[in-house]
N, C-alpha and C positions, 0 to 999 in steps of 0.2 A: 330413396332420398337422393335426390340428384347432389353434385359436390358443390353446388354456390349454395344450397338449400339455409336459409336462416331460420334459426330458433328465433321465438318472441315467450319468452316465460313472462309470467304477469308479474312477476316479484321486479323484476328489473324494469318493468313497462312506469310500474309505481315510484321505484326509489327515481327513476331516471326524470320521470314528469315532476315529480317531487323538488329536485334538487334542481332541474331547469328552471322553476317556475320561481322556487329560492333566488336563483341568481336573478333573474326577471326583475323581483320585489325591488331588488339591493339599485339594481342596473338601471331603474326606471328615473330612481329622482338625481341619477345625472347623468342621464342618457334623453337625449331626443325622440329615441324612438317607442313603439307602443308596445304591451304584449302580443298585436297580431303577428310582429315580428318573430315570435317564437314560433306561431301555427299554420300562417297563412301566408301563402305564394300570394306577393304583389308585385304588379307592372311595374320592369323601368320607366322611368321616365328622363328623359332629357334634359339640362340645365336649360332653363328658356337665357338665361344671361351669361356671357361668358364670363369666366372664372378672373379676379382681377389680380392673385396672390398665387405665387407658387403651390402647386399640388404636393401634398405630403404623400411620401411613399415609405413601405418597410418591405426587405429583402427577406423572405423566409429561406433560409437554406437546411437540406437534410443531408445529414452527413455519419458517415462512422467517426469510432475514436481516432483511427489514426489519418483519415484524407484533414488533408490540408488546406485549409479555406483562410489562410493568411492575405488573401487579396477581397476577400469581404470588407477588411480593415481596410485595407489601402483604399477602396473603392469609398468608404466612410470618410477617409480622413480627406478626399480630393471634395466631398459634397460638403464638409464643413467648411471649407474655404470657400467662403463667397455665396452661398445657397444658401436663399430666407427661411428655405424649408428641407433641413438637411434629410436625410438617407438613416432612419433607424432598420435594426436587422435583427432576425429572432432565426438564431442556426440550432438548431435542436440534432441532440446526438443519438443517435436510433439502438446506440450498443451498450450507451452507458447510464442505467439508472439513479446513477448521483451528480448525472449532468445537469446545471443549469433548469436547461431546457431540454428535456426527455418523453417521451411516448409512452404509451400506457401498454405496450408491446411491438417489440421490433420485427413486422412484416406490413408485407405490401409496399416496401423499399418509398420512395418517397410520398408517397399515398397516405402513410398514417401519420407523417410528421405537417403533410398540409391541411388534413382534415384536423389534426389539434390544434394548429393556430388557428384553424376558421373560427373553430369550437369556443376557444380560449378568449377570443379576440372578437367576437362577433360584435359586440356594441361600441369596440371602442377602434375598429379599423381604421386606418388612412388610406387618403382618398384615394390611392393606386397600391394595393398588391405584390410584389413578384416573387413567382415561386421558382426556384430552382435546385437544381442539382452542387454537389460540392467542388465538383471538378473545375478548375477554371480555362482549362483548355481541351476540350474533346469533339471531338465527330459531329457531331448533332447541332454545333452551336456555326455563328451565319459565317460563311466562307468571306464577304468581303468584309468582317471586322475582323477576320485574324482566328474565326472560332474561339473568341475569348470571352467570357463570361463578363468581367468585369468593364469591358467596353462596349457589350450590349447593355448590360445595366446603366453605364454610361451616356450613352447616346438615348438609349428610350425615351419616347417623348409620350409624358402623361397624357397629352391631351389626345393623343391618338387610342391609348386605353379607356377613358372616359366616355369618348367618343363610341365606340366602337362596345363598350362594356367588358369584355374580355380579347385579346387576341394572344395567340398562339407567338413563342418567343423566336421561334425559327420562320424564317421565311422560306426556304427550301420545300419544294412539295414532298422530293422521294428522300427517304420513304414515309408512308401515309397519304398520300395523296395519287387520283383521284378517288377514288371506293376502292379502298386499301382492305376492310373489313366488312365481307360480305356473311349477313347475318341469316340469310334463307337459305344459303346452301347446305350442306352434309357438313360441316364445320369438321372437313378433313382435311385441309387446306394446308400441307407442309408449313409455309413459308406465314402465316399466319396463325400458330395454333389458339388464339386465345378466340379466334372467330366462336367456334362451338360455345367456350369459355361463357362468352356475352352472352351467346343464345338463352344456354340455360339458367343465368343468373338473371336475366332482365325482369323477370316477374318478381321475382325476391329486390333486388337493388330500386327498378320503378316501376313497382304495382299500377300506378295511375298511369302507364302512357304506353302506348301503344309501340309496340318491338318496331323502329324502322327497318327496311332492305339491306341499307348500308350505312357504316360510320365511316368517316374518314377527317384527317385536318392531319398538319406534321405530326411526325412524332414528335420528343420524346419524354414527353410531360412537363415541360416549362413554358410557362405562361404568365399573365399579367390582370388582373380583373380590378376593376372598378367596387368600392364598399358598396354602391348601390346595385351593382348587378349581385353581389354576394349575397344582400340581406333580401333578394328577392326571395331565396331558397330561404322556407324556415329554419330556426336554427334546428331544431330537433331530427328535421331531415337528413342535418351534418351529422347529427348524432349515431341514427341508424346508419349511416353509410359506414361511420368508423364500428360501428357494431357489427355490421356485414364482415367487412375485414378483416375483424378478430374473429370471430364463428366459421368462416367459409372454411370447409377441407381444403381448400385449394393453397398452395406453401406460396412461401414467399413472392418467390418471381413470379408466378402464374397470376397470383392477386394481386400483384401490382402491374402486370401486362396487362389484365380484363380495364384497366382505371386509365393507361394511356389515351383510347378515343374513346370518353366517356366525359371528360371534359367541358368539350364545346354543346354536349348534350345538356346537362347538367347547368351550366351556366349564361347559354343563351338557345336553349330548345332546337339548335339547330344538329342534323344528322352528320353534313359536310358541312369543312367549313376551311377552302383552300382557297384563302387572296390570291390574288398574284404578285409573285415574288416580288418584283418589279415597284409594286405598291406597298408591300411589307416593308421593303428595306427603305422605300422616301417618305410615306407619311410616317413609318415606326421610330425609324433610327434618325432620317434624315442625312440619308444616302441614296444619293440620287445620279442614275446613270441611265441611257438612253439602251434602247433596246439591243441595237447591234452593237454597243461594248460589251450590254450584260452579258450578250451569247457570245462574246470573241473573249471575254476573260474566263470562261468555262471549256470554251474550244482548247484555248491553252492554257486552264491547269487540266487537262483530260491529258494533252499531250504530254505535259510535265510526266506526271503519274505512269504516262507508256513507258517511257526512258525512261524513267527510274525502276520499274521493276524490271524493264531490261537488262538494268543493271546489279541486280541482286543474284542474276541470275549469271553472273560474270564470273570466271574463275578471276585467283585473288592476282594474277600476272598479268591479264588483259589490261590493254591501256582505258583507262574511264575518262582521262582528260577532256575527248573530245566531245563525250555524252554529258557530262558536267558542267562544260561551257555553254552545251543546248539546254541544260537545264536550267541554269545562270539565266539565262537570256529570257527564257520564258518566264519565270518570276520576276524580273525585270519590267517585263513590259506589262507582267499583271499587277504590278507594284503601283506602273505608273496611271491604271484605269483606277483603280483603289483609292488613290488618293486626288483625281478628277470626280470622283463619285462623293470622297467625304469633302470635297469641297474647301 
């Protein structure tokens, strides 16, 4: 038995179609949509009229008991001021069983707290999505807003997820991009272990679709999707995906690495799926910079980053004054493209 290998016992196949089909009953006379919604993959389709009324959106965040996601709030209380269609958020805690909002087991790190809102939430979504992480400042998140969560959630513009049905939160390619995970090779690949990972789970995870060569899109699983591109996937599909999750031998981290570029699979059939930066950050956020600032505010935070571990590497009597002022400077003048770009 390989280690993605899923059980399917018929006891659970019954109670599960059973209680799906319960919520179905309950969901249907005040819900719009049909029970094919539970069974059957349908086409996006595109709004033929643009939208005349602010897009609703909710903020999924996964989090333990003790990360601090006190700028969830703040980010709430800045969309109630003034916004026709404020910022609801559903932060689900992965460690604590008498939280709130809780998981039916804590693995696959943000993977099982998005697959239950999808689950939980499937009929009653608004019209934009976003998933993310707790942290409000870390690595992953877009260098010209500061790598702050709460000012991507900020700037994001619905119409650009709508549009597009899902996109990926980060604009940055590396890492993930371009064929970051190559799925035909010997899935020994140091620097990518979860490649193998995919390989052997793809027939268990989706039986109906043929293994691509390669996945790739940013890391590092936050993202934005459209209700209509959600409910293209039946709901039952969400169901067995969080069933895979709980069953796989695979621990925590490694099942929640296989679900990083499986994403943009999953929600718009595509294998790649790397905009260009340049377009991420003006139709996304609406920030907008020309190409030779984008590559001159990278030139010099590259150089920033030299000198400074230049200087880590300083005894503590070396003079740093004069490293410090070149450091100065160069945030300085990336300050000044940052803020030419948000306009």
């Amino acid at each position: 038995m390989s280690l993605a290998r899923l059980r399917r016992p018929r006891v659970w196949l019954i109670a599960a179609t059973a209680m799906i089909l319960a919520m179905a009953w309950i969901s249907l006379y005040t819900s719009p949509f049909s029970l094919s919604s539970f069974l059957y993959y349908t086409p996006f389709q595109r709004p033929n009229t643009p939208k005349t009324t602010p897009y609703s959106r909710t903020l999924v965040v996964a989090k333990t008991h003790s990360a601090d996601t006190t700028w969830v709030d703040e980010v709430v209380a800045d969309e109630d001021n003034g916004n026709a269609a404020p910022l609801s958020t559903a932060v689900y805690v992965v460690d604590d069983a008498n939280a709130p909002l809780t998981v039916p087991m804590n693995k696959g790190h943000e993977v099982m707290a998005y697959l239950t809102y999808i689950i939980e939430h499937y009929f009653s979504l608004r019209d934009v999505t976003i998933f993310m992480h707790s942290d409000r400042m870390t690595w992953h998140n877009n260098d010209l807003l500061d790598m702050d969560s709460a000012a991507m959630v900020r700037r994001l513009k619905s119409a650009y997820i709508v549009d597009r049905g899902y996109a990926n939160l980060r604009c940055h390619h590396d890492p993930g991009c371009p064929a970051h995970v190559r799925l035909t090779g010997d899935g020994d690949d140091f620097n990518v272990p979860e490649a193998g990972l995919i390989s052997a789970a793809w027939g268990d995870v989706f039986p109906e679709d043929a293994m691509p060569e390669v996945l790739a899109q940013p890391c590092c699983s936050q993202f934005a999707v459209s209700a209509e591109t959600i409910r293209r996937v039946p709901l039952l599909q969400f169901v067995a995906y969080r069933r895979w999750l709980m069953e796989t031998e695979l621990d925590d981290l490694l099942s929640g690495r296989v679900w990083e570029y499986l994403w943009q699979w999953l929600f718009m059939g595509k294998a790649v799926d790397c905009p260009d930066e340049r377009v991420c950050y003006c139709e996304g956020y609406g920030v907008c910079v020309e190409h030779e600032e984008y590559d001159r505010f990278f030139r010099l935070r590259n150089e920033a980053w030299q000198i400074e571990a230049a200087m880590r590497l300083l005894n503590p009597d070396d003079d740093r004054l004069a490293m410090q002022a070149g450091v100065d400077a160069l945030h300085g003048e990336m300050e000044k493209i940052k803020m030419r770009a948000l306009g």
